[in-house]
C-alpha positions in Angstrom: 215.4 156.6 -84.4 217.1 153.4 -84.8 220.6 152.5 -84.6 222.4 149.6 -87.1 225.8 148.2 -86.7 227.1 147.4 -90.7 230.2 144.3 -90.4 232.2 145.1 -93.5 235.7 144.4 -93.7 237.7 142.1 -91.5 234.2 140.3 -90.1 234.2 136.0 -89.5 231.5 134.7 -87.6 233.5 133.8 -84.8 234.6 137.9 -84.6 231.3 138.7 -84.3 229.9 135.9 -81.5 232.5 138.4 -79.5 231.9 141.5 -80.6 228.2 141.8 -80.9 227.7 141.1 -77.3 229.8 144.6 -76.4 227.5 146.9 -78.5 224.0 144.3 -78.4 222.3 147.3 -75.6 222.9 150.0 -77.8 221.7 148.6 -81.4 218.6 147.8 -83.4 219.7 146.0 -86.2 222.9 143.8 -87.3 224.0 144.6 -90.7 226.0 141.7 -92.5 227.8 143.8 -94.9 228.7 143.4 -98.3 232.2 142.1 -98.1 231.3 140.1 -95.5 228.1 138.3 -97.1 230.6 137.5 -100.0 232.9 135.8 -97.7 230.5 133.7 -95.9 227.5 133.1 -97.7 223.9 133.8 -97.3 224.4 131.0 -94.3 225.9 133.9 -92.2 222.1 134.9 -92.2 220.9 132.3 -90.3 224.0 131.7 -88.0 223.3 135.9 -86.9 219.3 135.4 -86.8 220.1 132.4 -84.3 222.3 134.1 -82.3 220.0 137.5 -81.8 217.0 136.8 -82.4 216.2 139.9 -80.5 217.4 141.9 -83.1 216.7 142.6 -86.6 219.5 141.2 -89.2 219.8 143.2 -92.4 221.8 141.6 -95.3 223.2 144.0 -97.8 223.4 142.5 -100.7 222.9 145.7 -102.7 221.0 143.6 -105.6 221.2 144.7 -108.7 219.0 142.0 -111.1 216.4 139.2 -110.4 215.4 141.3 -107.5 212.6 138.5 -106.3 214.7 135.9 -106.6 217.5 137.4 -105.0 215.1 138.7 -101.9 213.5 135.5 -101.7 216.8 133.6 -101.3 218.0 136.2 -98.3 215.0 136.0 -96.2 214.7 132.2 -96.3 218.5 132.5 -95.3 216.9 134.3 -92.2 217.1 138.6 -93.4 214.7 140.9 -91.8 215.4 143.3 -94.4 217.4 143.5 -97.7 218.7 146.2 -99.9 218.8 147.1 -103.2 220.3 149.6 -105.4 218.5 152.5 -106.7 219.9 152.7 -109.9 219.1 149.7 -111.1 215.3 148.9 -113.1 212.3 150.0 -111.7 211.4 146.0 -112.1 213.8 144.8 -110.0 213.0 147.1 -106.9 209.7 146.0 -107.5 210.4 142.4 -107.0 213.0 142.9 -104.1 209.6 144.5 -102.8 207.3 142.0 -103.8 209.5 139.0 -102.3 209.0 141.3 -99.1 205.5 142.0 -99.0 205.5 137.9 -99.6 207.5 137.7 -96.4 206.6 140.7 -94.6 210.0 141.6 -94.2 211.4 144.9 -95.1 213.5 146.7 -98.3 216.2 149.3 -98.0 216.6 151.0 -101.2 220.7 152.4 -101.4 220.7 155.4 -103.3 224.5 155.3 -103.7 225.2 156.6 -107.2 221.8 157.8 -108.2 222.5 161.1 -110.8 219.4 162.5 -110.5 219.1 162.0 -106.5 215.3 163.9 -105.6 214.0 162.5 -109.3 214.8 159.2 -108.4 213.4 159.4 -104.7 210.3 160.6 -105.4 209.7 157.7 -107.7 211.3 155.4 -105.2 209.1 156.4 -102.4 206.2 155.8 -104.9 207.0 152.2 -104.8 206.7 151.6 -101.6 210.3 150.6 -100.3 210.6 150.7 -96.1 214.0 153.1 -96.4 215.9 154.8 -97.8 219.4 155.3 -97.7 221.3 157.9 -98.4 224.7 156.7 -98.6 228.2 158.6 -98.7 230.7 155.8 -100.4 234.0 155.6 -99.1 235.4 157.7 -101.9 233.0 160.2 -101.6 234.3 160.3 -97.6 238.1 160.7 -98.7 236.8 163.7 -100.7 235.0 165.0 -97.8 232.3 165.9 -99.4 229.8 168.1 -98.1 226.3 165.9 -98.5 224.1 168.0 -95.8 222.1 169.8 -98.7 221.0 166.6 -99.8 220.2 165.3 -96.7 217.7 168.4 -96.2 216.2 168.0 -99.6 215.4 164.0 -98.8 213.6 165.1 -95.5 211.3 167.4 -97.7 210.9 164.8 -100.5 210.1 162.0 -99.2 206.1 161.5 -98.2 206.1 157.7 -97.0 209.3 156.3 -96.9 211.7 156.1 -94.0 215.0 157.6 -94.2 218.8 156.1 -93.3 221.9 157.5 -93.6 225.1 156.1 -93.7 228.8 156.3 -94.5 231.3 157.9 -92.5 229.1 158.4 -89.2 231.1 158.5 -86.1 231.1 159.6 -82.6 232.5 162.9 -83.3 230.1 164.1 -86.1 227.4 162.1 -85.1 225.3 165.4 -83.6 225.6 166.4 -87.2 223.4 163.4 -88.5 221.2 162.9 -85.8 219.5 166.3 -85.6 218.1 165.3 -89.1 216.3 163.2 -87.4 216.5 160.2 -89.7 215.0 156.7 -88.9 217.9 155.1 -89.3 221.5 155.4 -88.7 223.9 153.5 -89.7 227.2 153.0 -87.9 230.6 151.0 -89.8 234.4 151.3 -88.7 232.8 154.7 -86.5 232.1 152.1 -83.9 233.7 148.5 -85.1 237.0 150.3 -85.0 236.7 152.1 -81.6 239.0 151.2 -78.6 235.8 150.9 -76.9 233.2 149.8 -78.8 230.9 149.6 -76.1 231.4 153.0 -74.8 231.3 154.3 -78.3 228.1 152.8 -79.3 226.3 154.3 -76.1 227.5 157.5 -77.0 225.8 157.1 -80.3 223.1 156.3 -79.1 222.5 158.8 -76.1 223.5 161.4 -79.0 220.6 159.9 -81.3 218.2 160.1 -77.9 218.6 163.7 -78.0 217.1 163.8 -81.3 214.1 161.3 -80.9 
């Protein structure tokens, strides 16, 4: 079970050359979230690459057309892994996974918004994507909305795929997701807003070591 720290809102560069450092013991993978990708380019790939090369950098770009293309520019930029929505073509996931195999580098498919949630991850997990994520949006997390049922229909779906989760995951509730026992977890404000970072990510983490 691996643990990924997303940097949304409020992110530079220069934040993160501090911040990264207090959580670096606990994580597997840096997540250069949406708003922040849009704020500082796909450069902001290479910059985090070159500054942890230990770890794996995941740029969430959430592409939704010219999936090669799109891939193909993010792991030149330096992306271990990239991800895509699920609601978009079948033809662009398969060239977000094409540009990958190309690479070897990896594919999260978000399944934010899907309708038809274990339809569409049974044909997902046909295609061969690396993860997928099943991801509470921030509105769905002001709702509170109870999304344990699907996380227990996911674990029985999918066949090859990986699973993440995300949204909403912090140290109080994390017991919750971790006795899933996804692959992934992914971790936003739950930690980057913390007092204590540092002491909040190695709670996460000894949590998620429970569950291994």
């Amino acid at each position: 079970m691996k643990l990924q720290i997303a940097l949304d809102f409020d992110f530079n560069y220069c934040k993160t050359t501090q911040f990264i450092p207090k959580v670096a013991d606990h994580i597997d993978i840096i997540e250069a979230g949406t708003p922040f990708l849009m704020e500082e380019g796909l450069s902001l790939l290479k910059k985090l690459k070159s500054s942890y090369p230990e770890k794996k950098v995941l740029a969430d770009l959430k592409i939704a057309d010219a999936g090669f293309r799109e891939a193909e520019n993010a792991f030149l930029a330096g992306a271990d892994i990239v991800t895509v929505l699920s609601v978009v073509e079948n033809a662009t996931i398969l060239g977000v996974l094409e540009a990958a195999r190309k690479y070897k580098k990896a594919v999260l498919v978000d399944m934010l918004g899907a309708s038809n949630l274990e339809q569409r991850i049974r044909e997902i997990d046909a295609m061969g994507a690396d993860y997928i994520c099943l991801h509470t949006s921030k509105d769905l997390q002001k709702l509170n909305a109870d999304v344990s049922q699907a996380f227990s229909m996911v674990r029985k779906v999918i066949k090859h795929t990986k699973l993440a989760i995300a949204g909403g995951i912090t140290a109080e509730n994390i017991k919750k997701y971790a006795a899933i026992k996804p692959d992934l977890i992914i971790v936003g404000e739950g930690i980057t807003l913390s007092e204590t970072p540092e002491k909040t990510a190695e709670h996460i983490r000894t949590v998620m070591s429970q569950y291994s």
